[in-house]
DOGU-957356 format. One record per residue: residue number from 1; x, y, z of N, C-alpha, C in turn. Coordinates in steps of 0.02 Angstrom, whole numbers. Each point is the difference from the previous one (the first is absolute). Layout:
ATOM     i      n_u      n_v      n_w     ca_u     ca_v     ca_w      c_u      c_v      c_w
ATOM   NUM        X        Y        Z        X        Y        Z        X        Y        Z
...
***
This chain:
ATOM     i      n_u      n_v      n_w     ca_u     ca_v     ca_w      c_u      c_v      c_w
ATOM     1     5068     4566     6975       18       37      -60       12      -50      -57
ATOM     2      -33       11      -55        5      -57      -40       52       20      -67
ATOM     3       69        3       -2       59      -18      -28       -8        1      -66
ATOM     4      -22      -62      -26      -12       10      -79      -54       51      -12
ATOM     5      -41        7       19      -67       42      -19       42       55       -3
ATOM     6       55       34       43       14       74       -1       43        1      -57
ATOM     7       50      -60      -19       33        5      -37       -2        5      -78
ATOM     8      -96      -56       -9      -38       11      -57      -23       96       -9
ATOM     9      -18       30       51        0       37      -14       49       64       -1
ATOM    10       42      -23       31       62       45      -12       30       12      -89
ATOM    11      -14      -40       -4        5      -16      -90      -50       -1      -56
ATOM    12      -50       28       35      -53       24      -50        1       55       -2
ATOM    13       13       43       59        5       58       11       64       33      -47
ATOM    14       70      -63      -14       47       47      -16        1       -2      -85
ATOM    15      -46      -44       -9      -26       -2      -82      -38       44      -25
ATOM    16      -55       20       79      -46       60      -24       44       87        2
ATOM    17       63      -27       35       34       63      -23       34       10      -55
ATOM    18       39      -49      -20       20      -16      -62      -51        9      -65
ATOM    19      -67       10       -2      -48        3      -47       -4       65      -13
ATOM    20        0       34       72       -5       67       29       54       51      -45
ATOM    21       59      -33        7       57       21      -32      -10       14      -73
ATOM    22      -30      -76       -2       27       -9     -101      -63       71      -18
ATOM    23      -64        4       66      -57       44      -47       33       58       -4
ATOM    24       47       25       48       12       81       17       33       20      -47
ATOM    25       29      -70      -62       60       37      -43      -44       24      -59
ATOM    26      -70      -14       -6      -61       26      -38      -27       46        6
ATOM    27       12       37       77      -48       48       30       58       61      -32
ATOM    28      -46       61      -23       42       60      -26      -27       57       20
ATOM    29       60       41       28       -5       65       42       56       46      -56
ATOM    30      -78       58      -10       26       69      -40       39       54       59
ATOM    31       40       25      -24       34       78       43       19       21      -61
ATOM    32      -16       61       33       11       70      -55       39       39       17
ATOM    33       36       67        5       22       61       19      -49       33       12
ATOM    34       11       41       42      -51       45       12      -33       33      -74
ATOM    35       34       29      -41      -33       26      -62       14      -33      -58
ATOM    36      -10      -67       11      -15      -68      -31       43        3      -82
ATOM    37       44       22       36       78      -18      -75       29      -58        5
ATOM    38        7      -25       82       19      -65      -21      -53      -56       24
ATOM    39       10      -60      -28      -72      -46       35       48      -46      -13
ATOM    40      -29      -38       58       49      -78        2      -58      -48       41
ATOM    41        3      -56      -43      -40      -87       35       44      -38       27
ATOM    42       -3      -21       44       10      -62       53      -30      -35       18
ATOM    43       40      -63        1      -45      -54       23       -3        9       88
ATOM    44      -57      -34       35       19       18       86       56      -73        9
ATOM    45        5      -26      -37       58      -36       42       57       47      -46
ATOM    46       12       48       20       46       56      -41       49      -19      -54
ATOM    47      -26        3      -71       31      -35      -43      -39       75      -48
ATOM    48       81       36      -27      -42       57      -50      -31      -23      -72
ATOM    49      -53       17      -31      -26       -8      -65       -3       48      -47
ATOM    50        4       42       22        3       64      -34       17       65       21
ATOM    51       25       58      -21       46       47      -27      -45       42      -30
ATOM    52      -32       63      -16       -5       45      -38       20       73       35
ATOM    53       43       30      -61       22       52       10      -12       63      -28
ATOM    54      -31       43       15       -1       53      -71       74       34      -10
ATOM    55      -29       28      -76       64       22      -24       35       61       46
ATOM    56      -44       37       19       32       47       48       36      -18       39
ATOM    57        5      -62       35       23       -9       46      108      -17      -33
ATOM    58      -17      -24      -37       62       -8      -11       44       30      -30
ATOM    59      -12       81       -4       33       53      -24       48       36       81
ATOM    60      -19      -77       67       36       52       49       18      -80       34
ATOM    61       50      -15       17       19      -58       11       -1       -9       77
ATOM    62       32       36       29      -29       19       62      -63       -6       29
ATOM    63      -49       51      -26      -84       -7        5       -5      -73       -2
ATOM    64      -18      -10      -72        0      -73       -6       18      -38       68
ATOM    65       65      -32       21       15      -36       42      -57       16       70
ATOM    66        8       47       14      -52       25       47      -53      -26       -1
ATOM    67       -7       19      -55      -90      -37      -30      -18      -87       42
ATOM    68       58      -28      -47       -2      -33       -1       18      -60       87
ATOM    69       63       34       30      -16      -30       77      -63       29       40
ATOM    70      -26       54      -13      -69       11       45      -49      -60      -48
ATOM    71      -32        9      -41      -22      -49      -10       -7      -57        4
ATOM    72       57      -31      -17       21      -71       17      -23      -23       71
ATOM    73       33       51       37      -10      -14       80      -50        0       22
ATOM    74      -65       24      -37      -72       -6       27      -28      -50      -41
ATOM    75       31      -34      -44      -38      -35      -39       29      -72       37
ATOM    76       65       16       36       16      -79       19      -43       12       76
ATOM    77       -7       46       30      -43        7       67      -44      -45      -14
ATOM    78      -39       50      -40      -80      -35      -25       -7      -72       -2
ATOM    79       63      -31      -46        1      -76       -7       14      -39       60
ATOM    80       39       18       43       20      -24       43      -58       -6       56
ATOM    81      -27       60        6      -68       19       48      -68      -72      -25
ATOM    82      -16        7      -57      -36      -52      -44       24      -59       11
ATOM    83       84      -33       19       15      -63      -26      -12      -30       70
ATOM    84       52       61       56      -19      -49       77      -67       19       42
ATOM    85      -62       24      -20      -58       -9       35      -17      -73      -45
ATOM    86        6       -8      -71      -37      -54      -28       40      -79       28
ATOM    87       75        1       15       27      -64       35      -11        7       56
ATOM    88      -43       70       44       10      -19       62      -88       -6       31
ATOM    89       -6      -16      -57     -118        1      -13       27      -76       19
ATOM    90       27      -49      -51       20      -58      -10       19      -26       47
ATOM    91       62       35       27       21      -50       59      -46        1       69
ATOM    92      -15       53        6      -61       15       73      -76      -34       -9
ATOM    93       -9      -21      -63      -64      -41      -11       19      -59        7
ATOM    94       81      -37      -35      -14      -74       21       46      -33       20
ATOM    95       46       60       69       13      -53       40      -30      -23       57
ATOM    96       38      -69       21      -41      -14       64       20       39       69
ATOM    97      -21      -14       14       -7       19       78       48      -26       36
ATOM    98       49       23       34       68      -48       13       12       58       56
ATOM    99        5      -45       61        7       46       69       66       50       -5
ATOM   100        0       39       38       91       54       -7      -17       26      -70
ATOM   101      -28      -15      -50       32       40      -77      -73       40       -2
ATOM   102      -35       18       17      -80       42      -10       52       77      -44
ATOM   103       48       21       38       43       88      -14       32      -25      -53
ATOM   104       -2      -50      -35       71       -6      -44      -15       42      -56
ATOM   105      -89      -11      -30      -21       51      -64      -13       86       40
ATOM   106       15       -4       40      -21       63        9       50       79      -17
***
């Protein structure tokens, strides 16, 4: 088993996740409400960008809030769904091969 070689690549790999990272805070995921009053962007490494509300919505404060945790909660799904298949593309492509750990990405 050659020691430095795994360790060179143990550390390319954790740079190529780290790249992985910095791209996901670029990548942007729309959610709507069902009858698209509210719309909100996220980044998939879940960081919000935007907010739109129609005016209707805020004549009921209640509604609103509603609105707004169903939404949210599918929009951080979505990101979240997007962020760990793309670190886990990364890590299952380049690590090595290291006896006992094959289940660790799984």
């Amino acid at each position: 088993m050659d020691l430095m070689g795994m360790m060179g690549k143990l550390k390319e790999t954790q740079q190529k996740i780290e790249d992985t990272k910095k791209r996901l805070d670029t990548v942007l995921i729309d959610e709507q409400s069902a009858d698209g009053l509210l719309k909100i962007t996220i980044t998939a490494s879940r960081k919000i960008k935007s907010i739109s509300i129609d005016d209707s919505l805020l004549e009921d404060k209640e509604q609103l809030e509603d609105y707004l945790i169903v939404t949210l909660n599918k929009a951080i799904e979505k990101a979240t769904d997007v962020n760990e298949r793309e670190l886990d593309a990364v890590a299952r492509m380049d690590m090595p091969s290291i006896p006992g750990m094959d289940n660790l990405f799984k």
